[in-house]
N, C-alpha and C positions, 0 to 999 in steps of 0.2 A: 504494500500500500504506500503511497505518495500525499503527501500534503499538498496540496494546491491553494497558493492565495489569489485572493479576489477582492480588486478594489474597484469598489463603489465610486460610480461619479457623482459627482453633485451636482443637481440641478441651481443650485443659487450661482448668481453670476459675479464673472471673478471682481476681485475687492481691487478699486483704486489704491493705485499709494496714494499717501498723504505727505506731500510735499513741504515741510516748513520753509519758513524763506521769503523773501521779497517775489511775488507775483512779477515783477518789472523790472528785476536782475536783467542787471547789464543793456537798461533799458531806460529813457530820458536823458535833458541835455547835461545833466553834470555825472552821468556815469564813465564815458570816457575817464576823465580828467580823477574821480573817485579811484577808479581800475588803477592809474598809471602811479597815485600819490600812493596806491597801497602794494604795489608792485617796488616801489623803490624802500617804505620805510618797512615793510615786511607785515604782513597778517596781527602778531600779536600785538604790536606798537600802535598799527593801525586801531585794530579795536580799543584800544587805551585811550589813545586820541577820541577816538569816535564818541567812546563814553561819557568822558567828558564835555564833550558838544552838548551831546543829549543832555546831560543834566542842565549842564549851565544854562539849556533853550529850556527846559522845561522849568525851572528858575525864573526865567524872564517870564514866561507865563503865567504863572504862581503872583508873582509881585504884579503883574496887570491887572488879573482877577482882583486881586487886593486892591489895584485903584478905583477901578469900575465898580466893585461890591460884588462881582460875580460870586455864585455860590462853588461849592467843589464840585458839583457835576457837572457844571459849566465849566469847568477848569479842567474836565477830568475831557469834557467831550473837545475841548482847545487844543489839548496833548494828543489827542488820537487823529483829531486834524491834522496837525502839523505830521505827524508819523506819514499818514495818508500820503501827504502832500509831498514829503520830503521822499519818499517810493517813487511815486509818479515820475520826479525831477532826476532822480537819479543817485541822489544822495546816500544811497542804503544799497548804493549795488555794491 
């Protein structure tokens, strides 16, 4: 006698990856010029840099809501803007 396997197919249909990451990598007019600054100081430096941008913008937004009286989910929907927007341009490639 012989064992014989047998596999079952599935009818559910095959699963997307899920892709993290900027949707519009390597995509808008400041990605070139992004690509090239992180090509010379190197990936980790870059992100160090980068993060500090991010805070210090998200900073200057924090202190605006504070001028205007915006509340935090106005502050918080200001921050998700700018990310948006900084994608689109290129900034996050």
């Amino acid at each position: 006698m012989t064992a014989v396997s047998v596999r079952h197919r599935s009818t559910a249909p095959p699963r997307l990856k899920i892709r993290m990451g900027n949707v519009n990598e390597g995509k808008g007019i400041f990605a070139p010029a992004v690509v090239f600054v992180r090509n010379i100081v190197g990936r980790k430096r870059f992100n160090q840099i980068r993060g500090k941008a991010i805070a210090l913008h998200s900073q200057v937004i924090t202190e605006f809501c504070k001028t205007i009286g915006a509340d935090s989910k106005q502050r918080q929907g200001l921050i998700r803007l700018a990310k948006k927007n900084g994608e689109k341009l290129g900034f996050l490639a």
